[in-house]
C-alpha positions as CSV (number, residue, x, y, z in Angstrom):
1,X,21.7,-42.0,47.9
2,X,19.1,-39.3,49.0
3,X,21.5,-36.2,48.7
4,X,22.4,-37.9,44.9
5,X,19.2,-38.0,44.1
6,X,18.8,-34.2,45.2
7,X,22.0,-33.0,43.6
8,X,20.9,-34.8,40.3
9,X,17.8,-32.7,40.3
10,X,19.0,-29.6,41.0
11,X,22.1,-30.2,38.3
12,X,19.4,-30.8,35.7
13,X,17.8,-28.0,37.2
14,X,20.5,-25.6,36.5
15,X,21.1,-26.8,33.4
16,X,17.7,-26.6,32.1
17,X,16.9,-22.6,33.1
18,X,20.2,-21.7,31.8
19,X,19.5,-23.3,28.8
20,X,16.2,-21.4,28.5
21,X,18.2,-17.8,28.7
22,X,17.5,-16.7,25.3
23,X,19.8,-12.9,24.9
24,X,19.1,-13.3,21.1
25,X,17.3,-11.1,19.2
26,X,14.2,-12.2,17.5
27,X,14.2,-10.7,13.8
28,X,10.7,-9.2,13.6
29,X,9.8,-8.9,9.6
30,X,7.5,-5.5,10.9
31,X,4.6,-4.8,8.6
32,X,5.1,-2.1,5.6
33,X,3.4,0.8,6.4
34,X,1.6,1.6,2.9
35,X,0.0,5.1,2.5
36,X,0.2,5.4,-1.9
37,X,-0.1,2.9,-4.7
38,X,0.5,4.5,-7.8
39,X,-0.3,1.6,-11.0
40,X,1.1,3.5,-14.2
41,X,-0.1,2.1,-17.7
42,X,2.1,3.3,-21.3
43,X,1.5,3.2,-25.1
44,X,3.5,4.8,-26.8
45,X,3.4,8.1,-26.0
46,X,0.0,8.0,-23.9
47,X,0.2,7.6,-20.2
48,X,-2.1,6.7,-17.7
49,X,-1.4,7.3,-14.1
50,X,-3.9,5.3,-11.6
51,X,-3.1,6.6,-7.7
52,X,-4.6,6.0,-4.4
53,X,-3.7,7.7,-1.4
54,X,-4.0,7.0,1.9
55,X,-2.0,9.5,4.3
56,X,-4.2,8.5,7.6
57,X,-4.0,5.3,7.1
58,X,-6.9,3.3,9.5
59,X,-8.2,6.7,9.8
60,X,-11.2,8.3,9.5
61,X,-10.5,9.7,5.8
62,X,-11.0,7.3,3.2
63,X,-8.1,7.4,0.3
64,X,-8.5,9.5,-2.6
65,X,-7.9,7.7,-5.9
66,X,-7.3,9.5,-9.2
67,X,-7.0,8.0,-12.5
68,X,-5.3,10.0,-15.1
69,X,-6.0,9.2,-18.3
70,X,-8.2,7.1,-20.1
71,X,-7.3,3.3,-22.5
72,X,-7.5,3.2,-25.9
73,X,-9.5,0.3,-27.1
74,X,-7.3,-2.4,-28.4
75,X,-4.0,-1.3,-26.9
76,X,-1.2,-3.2,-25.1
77,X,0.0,-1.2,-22.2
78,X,3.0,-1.7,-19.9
79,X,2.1,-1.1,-16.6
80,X,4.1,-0.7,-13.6
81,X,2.8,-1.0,-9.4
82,X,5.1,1.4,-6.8
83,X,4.3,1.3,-3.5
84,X,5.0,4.3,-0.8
85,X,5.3,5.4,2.5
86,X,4.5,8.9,2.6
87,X,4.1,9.6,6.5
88,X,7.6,9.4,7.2
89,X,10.6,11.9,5.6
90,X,12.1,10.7,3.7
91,X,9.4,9.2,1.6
92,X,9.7,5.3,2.1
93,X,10.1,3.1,-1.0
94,X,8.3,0.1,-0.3
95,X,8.1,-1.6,-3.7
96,X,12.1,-2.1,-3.3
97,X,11.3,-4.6,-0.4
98,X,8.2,-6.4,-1.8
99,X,10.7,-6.8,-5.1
100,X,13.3,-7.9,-2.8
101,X,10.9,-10.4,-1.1
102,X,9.3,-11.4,-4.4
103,X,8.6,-14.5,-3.1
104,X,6.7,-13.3,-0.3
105,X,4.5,-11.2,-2.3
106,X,1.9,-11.2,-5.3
107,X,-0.4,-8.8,-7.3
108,X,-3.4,-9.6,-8.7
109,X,-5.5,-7.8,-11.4
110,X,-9.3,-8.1,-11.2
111,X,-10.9,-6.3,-14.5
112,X,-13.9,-7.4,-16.5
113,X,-12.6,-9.5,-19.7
114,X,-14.3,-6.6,-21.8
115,X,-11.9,-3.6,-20.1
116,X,-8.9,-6.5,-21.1
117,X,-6.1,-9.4,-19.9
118,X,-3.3,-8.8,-17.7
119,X,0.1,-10.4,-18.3
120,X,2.9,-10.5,-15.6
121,X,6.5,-9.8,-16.7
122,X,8.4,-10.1,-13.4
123,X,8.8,-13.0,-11.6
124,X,10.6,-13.8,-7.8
125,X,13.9,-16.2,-7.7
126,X,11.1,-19.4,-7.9
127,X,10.4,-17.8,-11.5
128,X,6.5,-17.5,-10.3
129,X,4.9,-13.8,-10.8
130,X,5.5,-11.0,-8.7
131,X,3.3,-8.4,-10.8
132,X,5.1,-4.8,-9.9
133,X,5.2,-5.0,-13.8
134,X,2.4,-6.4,-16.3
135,X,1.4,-5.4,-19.8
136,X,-2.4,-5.0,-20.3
137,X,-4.1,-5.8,-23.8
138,X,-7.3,-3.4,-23.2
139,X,-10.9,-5.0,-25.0
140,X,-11.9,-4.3,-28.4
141,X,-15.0,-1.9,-27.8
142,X,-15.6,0.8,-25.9
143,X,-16.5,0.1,-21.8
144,X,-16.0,1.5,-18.0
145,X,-15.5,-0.7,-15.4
146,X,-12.7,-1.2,-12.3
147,X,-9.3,-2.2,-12.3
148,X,-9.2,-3.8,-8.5
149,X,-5.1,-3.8,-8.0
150,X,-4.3,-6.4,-4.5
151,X,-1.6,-7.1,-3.4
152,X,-1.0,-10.2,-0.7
153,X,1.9,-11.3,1.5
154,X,2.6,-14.5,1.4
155,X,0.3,-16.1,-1.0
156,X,0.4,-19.6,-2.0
157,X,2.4,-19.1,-5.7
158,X,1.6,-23.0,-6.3
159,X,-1.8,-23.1,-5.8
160,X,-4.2,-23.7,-8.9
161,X,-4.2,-20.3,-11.1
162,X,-2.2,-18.1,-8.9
163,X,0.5,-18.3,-11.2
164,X,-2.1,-17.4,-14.0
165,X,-3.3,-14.4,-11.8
166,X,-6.4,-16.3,-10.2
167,X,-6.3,-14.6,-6.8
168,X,-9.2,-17.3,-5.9
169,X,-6.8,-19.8,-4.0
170,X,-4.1,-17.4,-3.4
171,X,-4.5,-17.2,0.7
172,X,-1.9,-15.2,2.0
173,X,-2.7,-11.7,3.9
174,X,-3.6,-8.5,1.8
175,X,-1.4,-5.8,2.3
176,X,-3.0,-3.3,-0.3
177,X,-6.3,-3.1,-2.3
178,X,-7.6,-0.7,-4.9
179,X,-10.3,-0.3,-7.1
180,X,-9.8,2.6,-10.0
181,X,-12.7,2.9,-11.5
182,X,-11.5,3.2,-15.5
183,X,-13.0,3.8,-19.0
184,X,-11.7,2.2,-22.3
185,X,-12.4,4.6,-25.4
């Protein structure tokens, strides 16, 4: 009875650790390694280009953001968000993978009512927004302000006003934010 009582346990034993052997991989989703947003806004034949780069990433250089261009009062623009890697050749794409993983992944555009009203016009397989492109209906007088362009990994989509563009209940982690300081003529 004693030695069946031992072998018992040391079956279970042996079953247990070699259950526990775990020679799978584990998928690690790494982290996008962002260095330049560029946010691109068109009418007609007016362009304004809207870039902040960050080639040091955490370090001790802050990024340098341009804007190109100023708005016309009154104007719908199409805009358009791209996302890069540039410390690695070749020149990482990352706005392929956050479209990709459009469910994963939001912008949000922070402006005073006066510089205008963003509208998305993507959205991920859910049909919720994923905001790499917008149109922008600038204000109807003449203002300066900032256009603060986040961008957040795993937000909640079904939270009040996300949908809408209220980053307020979004959650989720940011992955990018910018602030281009714009004028509206």
């Amino acid at each position: 009875m004693k030695n069946s009582k031992i072998l018992a346990i040391a079956l279970v034993s042996v079953f247990t650790f070699s259950s526990c052997n775990n020679d799978d991989p584990i998928a690690v989703n790494e982290e996008e390694v962002i260095t330049t947003v560029t946010t691109t806004l068109k009418a007609g034949a007016q362009t304004v280009t809207m870039t902040s780069r960050d080639l040091d990433g955490d370090g001790p250089n802050k990024p340098v953001v341009t804007v190109v261009g100023d708005l016309l009062v009154n104007t719908t623009y199409t805009g358009a968000v791209s996302f890069l890697n540039e410390s690695v050749t070749p020149v990482d794409d990352i706005t392929l993978e956050i479209k990709e993983e459009g469910d994963e992944h939001q912008l949000f555009f922070q402006a005073p009512t006066a510089i205008g009203a963003f509208t998305y016009t993507d959205a991920d397989v859910n049909g919720k927004p994923i905001g790499l492109t917008f149109t922008l209906k600038t204000g109807t007088a003449a203002t300066t302000g900032n256009i603060i362009v986040t961008l957040k990994h795993e937000p909640a989509k079904s939270a009040a006003g996300v949908a809408a563009g209220d980053i307020t209940n979004a959650g989720g982690a940011t992955d990018a934010q910018i602030t281009y300081p714009v004028q509206v003529k």
